[in-house]
N, CA, C and O atoms as a DFTB+ gen file, in Angstrom:
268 C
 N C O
     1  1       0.838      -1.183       0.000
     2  2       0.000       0.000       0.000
     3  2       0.876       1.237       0.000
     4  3       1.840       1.260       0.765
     5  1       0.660       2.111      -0.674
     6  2       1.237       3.675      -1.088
     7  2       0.855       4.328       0.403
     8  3      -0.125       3.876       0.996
     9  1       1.523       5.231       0.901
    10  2       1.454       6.087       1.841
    11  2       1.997       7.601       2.270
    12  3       3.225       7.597       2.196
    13  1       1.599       8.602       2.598
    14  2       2.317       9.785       2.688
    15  2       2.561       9.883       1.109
    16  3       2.649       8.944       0.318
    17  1       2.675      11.690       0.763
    18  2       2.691      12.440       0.015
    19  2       3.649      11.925      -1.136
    20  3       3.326      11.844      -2.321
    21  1       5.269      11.484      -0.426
    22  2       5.812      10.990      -1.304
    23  2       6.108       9.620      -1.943
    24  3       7.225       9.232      -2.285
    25  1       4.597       8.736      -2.089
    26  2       4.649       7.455      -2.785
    27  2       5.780       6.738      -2.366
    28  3       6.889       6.718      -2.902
    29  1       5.443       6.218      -1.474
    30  2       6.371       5.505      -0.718
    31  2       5.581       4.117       0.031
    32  3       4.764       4.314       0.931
    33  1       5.881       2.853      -0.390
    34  2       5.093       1.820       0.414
    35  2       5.691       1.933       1.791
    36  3       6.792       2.473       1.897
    37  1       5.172       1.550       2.676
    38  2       5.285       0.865       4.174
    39  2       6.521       0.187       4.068
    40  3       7.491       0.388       4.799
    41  1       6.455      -0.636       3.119
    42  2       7.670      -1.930       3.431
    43  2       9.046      -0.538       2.462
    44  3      10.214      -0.421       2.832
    45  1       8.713      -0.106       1.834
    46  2       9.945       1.085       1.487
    47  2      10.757       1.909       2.754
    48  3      11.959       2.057       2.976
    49  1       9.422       2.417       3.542
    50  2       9.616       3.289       4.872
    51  2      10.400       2.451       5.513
    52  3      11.609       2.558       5.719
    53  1       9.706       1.649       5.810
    54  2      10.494       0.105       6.908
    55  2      12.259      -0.121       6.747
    56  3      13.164      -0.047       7.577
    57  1      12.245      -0.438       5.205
    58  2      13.670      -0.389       4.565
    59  2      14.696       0.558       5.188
    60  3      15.696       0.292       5.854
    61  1      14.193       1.729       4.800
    62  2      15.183       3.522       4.825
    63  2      15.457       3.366       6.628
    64  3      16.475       3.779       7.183
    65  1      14.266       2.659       7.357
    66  2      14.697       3.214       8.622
    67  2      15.628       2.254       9.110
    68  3      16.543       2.593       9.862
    69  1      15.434       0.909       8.680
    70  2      16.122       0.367       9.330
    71  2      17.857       1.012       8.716
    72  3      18.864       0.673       9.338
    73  1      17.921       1.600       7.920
    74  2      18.961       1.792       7.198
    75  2      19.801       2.861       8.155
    76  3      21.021       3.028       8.140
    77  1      18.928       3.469       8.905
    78  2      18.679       4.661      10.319
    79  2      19.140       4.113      11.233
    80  3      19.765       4.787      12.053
    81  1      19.013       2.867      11.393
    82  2      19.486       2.211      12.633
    83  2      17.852       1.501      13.521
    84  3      17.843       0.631      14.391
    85  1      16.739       2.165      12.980
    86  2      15.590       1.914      13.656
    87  2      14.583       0.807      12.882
    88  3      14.108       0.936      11.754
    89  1      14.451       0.016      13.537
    90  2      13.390      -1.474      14.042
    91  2      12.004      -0.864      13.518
    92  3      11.616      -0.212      14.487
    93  1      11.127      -0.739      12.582
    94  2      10.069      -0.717      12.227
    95  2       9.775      -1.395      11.368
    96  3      10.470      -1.258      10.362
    97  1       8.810      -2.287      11.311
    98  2       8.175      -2.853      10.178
    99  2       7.091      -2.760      10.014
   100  3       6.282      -2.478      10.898
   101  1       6.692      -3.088       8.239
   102  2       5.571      -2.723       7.626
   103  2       4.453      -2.635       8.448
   104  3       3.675      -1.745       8.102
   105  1       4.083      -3.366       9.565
   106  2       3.085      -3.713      10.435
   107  2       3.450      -2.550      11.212
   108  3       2.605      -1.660      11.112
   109  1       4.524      -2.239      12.024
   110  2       4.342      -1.268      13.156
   111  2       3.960       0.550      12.411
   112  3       3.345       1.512      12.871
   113  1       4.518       0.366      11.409
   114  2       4.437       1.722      10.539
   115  2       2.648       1.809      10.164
   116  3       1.948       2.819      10.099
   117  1       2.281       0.450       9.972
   118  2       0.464       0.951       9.203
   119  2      -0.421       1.086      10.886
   120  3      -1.621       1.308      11.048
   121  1       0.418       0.914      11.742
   122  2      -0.240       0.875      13.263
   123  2       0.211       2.986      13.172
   124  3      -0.533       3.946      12.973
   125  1       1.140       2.933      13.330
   126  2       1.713       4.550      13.631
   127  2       0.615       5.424      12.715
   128  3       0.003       6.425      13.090
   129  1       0.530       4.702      11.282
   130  2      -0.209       5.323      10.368
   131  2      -1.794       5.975      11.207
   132  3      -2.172       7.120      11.451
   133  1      -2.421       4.582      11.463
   134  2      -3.901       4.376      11.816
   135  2      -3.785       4.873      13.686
   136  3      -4.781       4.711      14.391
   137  1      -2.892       5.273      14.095
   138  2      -2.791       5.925      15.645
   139  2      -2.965       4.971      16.576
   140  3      -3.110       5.154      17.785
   141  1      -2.943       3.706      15.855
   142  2      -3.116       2.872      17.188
   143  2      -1.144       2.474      17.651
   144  3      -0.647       1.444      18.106
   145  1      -0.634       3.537      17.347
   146  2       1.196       2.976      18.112
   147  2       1.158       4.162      18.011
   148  3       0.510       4.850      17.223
   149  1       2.238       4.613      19.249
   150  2       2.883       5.610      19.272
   151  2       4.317       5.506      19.094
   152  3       4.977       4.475      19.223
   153  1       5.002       7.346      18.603
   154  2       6.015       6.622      18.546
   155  2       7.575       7.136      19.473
   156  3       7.359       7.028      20.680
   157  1       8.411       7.431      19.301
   158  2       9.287       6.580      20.868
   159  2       9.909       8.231      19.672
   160  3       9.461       8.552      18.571
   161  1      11.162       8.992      20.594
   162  2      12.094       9.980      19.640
   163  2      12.600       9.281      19.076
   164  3      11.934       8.893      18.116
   165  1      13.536       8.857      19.165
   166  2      14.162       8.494      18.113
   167  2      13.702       8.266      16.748
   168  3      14.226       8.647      15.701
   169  1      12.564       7.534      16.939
   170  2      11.838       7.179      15.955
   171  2      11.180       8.145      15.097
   172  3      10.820       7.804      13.970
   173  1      10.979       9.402      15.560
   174  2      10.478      10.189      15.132
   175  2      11.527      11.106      14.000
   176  3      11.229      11.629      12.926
   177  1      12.769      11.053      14.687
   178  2      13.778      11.775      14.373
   179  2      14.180      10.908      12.859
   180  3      14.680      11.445      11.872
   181  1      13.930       9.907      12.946
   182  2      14.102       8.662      11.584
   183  2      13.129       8.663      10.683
   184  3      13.182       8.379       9.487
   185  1      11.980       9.099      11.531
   186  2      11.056       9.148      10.120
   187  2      11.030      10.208       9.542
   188  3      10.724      10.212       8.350
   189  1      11.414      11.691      10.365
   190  2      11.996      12.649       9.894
   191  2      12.717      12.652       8.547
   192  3      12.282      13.143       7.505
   193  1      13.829      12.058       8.715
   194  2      14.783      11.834       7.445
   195  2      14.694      11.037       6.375
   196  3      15.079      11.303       5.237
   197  1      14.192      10.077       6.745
   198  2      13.837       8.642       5.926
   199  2      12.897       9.614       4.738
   200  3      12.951       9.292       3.551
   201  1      12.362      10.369       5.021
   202  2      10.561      11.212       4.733
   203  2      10.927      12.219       3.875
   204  3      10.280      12.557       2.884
   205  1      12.327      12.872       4.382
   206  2      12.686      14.116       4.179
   207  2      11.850      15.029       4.308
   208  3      11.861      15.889       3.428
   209  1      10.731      15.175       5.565
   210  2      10.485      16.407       5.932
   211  2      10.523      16.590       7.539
   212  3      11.250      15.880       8.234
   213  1       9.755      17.512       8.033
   214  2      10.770      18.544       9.446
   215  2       9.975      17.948      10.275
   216  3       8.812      17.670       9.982
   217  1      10.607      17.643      11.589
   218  2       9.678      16.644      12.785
   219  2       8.734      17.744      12.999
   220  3       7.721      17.276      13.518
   221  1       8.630      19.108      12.806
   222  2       6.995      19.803      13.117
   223  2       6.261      19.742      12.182
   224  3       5.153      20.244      12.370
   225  1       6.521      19.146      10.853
   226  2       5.566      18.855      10.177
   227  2       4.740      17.469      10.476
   228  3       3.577      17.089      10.341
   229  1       6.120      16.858      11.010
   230  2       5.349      15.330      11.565
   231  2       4.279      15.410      12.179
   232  3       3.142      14.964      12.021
   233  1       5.053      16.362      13.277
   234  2       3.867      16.554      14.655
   235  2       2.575      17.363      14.372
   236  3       1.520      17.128      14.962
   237  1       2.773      18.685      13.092
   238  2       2.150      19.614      13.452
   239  2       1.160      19.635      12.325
   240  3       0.039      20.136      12.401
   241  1       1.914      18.770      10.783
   242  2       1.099      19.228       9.761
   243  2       1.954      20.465       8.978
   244  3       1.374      20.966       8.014
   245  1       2.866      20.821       9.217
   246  2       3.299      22.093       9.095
   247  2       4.385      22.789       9.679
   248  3       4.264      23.234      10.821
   249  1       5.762      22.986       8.831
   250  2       6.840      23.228       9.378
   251  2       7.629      24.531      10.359
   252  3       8.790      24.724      10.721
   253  1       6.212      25.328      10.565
   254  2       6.338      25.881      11.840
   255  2       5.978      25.718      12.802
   256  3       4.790      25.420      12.679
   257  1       6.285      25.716      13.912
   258  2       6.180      25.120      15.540
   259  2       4.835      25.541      15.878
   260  3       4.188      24.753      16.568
   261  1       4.324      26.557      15.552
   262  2       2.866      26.821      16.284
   263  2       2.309      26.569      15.844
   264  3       2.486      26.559      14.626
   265  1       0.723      25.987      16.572
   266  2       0.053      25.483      16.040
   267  2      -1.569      26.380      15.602
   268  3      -2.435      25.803      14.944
């Protein structure tokens, strides 16, 4: 399944992070997706990059801090 803006499967995401150093798979990523996982910093900081966009967009929707 395709996910996020930049066409990217789950099992792609999964790939890049572990490449990060971080433990996610296709399963824990469509959980993060659907809000039933949360996720830990680090992890955040990986999907950050993996994504190439800014952890306040992660968080916020939008790469300035306020909301």
């Amino acid at each position: 399944r395709k996910s996020n803006r930049r066409k990217m499967t789950q099992t792609e995401l999964a790939a890049k992070l572990q490449i990060l150093g971080v433990e996610c798979d296709r399963l824990a990523i469509c959980r993060i997706e659907t809000g039933l996982r949360s996720v830990s910093d680090i992890e955040l900081v990986a999907l950050s990059k993996a994504l190439g966009v800014s952890i306040n967009w992660l968080l916020f929707g939008r790469d300035d801090a306020q909301q």
